[in-house]
C-alpha positions as CSV (number, residue, x, y, z in Angstrom):
1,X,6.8,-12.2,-16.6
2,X,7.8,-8.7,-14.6
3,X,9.3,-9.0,-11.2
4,X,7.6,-7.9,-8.1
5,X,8.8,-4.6,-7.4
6,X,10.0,-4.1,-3.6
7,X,10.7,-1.3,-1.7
8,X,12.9,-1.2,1.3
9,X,13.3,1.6,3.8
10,X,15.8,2.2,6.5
11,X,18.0,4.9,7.6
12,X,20.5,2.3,8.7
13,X,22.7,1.3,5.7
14,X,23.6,-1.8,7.9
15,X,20.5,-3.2,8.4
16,X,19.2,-2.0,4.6
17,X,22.3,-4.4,3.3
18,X,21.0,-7.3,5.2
19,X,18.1,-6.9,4.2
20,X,18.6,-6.6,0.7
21,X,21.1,-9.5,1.1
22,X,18.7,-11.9,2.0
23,X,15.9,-11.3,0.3
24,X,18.0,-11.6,-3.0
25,X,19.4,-15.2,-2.0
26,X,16.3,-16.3,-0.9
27,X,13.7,-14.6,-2.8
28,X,15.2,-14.3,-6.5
29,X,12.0,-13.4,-8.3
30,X,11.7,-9.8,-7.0
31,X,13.3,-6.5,-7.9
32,X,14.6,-4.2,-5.0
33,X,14.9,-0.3,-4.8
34,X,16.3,1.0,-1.3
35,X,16.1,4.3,0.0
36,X,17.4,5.8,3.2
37,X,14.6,7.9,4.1
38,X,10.3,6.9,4.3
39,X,9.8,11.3,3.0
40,X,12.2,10.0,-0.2
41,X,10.0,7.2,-0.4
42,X,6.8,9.1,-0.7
43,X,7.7,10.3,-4.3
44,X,8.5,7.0,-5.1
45,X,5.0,5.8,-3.9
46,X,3.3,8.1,-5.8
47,X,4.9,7.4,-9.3
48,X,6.4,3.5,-8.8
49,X,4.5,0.0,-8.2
50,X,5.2,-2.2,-5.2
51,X,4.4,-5.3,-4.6
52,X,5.2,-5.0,-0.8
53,X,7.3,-1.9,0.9
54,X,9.4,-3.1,4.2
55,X,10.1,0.6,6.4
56,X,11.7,1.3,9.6
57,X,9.4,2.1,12.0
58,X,11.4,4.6,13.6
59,X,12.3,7.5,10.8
60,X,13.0,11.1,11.2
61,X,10.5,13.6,9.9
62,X,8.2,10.7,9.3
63,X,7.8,8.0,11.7
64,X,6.8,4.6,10.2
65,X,2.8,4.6,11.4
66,X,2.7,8.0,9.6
67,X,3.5,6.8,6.3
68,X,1.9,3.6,6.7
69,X,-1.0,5.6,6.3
70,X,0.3,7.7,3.5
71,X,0.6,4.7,1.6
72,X,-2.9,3.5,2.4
73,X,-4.6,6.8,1.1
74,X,-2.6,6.6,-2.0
75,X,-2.1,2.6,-2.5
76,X,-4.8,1.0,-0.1
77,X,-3.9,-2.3,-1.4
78,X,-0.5,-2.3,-1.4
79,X,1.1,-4.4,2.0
80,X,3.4,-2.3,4.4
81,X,5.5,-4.2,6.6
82,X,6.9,-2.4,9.5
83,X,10.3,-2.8,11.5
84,X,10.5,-2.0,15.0
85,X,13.7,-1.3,17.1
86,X,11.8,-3.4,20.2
87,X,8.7,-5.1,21.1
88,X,6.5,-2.6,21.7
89,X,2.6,-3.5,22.0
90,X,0.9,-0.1,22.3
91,X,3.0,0.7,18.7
92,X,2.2,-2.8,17.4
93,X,-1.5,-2.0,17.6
94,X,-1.2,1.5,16.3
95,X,1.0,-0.1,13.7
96,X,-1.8,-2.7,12.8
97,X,-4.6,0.3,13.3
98,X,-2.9,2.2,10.6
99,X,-3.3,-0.6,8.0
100,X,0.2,-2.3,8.4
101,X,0.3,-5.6,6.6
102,X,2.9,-7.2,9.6
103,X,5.1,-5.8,12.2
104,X,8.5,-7.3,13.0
105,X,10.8,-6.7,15.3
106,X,14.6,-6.0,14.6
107,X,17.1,-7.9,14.5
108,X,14.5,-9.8,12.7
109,X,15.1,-13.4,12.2
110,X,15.6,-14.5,8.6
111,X,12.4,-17.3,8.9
112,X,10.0,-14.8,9.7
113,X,11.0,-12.1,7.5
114,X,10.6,-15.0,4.6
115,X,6.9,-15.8,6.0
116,X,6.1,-12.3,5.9
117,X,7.4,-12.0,2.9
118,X,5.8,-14.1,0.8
119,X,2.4,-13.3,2.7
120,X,2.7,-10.0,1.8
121,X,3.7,-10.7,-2.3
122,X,1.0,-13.4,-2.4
123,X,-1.3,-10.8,-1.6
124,X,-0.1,-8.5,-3.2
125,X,-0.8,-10.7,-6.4
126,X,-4.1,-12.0,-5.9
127,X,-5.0,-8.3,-5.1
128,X,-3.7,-7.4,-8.7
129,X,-5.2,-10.5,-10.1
130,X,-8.6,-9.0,-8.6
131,X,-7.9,-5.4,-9.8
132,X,-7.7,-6.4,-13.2
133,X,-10.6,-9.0,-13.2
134,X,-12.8,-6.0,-12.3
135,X,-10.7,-3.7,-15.3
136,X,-11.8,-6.6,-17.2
137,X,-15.6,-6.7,-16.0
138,X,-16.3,-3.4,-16.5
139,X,-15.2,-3.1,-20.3
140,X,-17.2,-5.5,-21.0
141,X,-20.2,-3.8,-19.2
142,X,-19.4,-0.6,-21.3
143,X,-19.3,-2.8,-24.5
144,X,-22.9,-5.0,-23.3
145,X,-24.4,-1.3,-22.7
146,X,-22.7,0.1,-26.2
147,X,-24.4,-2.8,-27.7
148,X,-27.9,-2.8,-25.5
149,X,-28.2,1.4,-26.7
150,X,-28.0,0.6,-30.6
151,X,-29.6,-2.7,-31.0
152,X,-32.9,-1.4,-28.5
153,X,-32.4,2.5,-28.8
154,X,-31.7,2.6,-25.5
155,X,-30.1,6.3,-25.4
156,X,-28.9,7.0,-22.0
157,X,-28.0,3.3,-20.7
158,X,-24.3,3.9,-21.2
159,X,-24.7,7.4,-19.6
160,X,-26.3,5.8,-16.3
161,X,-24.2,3.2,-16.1
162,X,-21.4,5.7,-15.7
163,X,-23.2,8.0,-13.1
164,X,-23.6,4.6,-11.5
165,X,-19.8,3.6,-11.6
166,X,-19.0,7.5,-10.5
167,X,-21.3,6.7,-7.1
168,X,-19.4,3.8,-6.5
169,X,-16.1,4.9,-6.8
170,X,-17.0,8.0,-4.7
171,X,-18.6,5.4,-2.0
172,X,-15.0,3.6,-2.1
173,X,-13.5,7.0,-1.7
174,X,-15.3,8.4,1.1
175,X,-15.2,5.2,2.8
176,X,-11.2,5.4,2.5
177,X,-10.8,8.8,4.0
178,X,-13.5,7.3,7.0
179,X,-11.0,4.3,8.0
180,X,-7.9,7.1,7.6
181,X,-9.9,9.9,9.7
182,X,-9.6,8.4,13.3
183,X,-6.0,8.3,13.5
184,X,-5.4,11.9,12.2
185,X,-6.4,13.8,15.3
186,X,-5.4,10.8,18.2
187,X,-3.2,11.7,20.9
188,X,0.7,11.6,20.5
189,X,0.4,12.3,17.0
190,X,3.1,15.0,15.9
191,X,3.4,18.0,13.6
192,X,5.5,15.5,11.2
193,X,2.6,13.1,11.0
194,X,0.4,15.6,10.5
195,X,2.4,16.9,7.5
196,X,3.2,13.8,6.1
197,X,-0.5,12.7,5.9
198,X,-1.2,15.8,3.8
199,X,1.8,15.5,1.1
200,X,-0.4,13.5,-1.1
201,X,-3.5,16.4,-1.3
């Protein structure tokens, strides 16, 4: 059985080692990649697998909210948590607006980084559990409407099936880009947000 892949990001190579510290005493059944900036981390979103991806809230170029929803337009499923410097409410609901899985607040405390932590990788499982349930599904749809074609001479069943499929996904699409659309023009948001958002088109 593969390790849950985890990603942790933080301009702070203090805080990154305790991080990575913990996580590998407490929590041996995951595999850690670190990087010291969340614009590094976008390639590695693009091309890698996460189970759950822990970033600074406060990064230069790209501030944490910003790629929160970078990683939501790419990975919708995969859990962000976020690391603030202080409590801050009005960020903690922009944070949660964005699609952050949890917010914590540094120094965080090593029993609720664990709790959010195993939140965040348990849903991160049952999320690919469900992912390949409906991988599963549909082949055997295709095969059922392969079959249904030659033994009723059904031509154009498999043909409709995937102009049906095509809507969906498109429906799941659009509906994405709706959730992403009311935070791309808010107020406060700066040229660096703006570019980050758009890295992925």
């Amino acid at each position: 059985m593969s390790l849950a892949r985890v990603l942790l990001i933080d301009d702070d190579p203090i805080v990154l080692d305790t991080l990575v510290s913990v996580l590998r005493l407490r929590l041996p059944d995951i595999e850690i990649e670190t990087t010291n900036s969340a614009v590094a981390a976008l390639e590695r979103v693009r091309s890698g697998d996460y189970a759950v991806i822990i970033c600074d809230a406060h990064q230069p170029r790209i501030e944490g909210i910003g790629f929160v929803r970078v990683v939501r337009k790419v990975h919708p499923e995969w859990p962000v948590l976020l690391l603030l410097e202080k409590h801050d409410y009005d960020l903690m609901r922009q944070a949660m607006n964005a699609g952050a899985y949890d917010v914590l607040v540094n120094p965080v405390e090593e029993g609720a980084l664990l709790f959010a932590m195993q939140r965040a990788l348990e849903a991160s499982q049952l999320r690919g559990q469900v992912k390949r349930e409906e991988a599963r599904l549909l082949t055997a749809m295709r095969s059922m409407m392969r079959e249904l074609e030659a033994l009723y001479g059904a031509d154009g069943l498999q043909a409709h099936f995937e102009a049906f499929m095509a809507c969906v996904e498109a429906e799941k699409q659009a509906g994405q880009e709706e959730d992403l659309a009311p935070h791309r023009g808010g107020k406060g948001r700066n040229r660096a947000l703006d570019n980050a958002s758009t890295l992925d088109s």
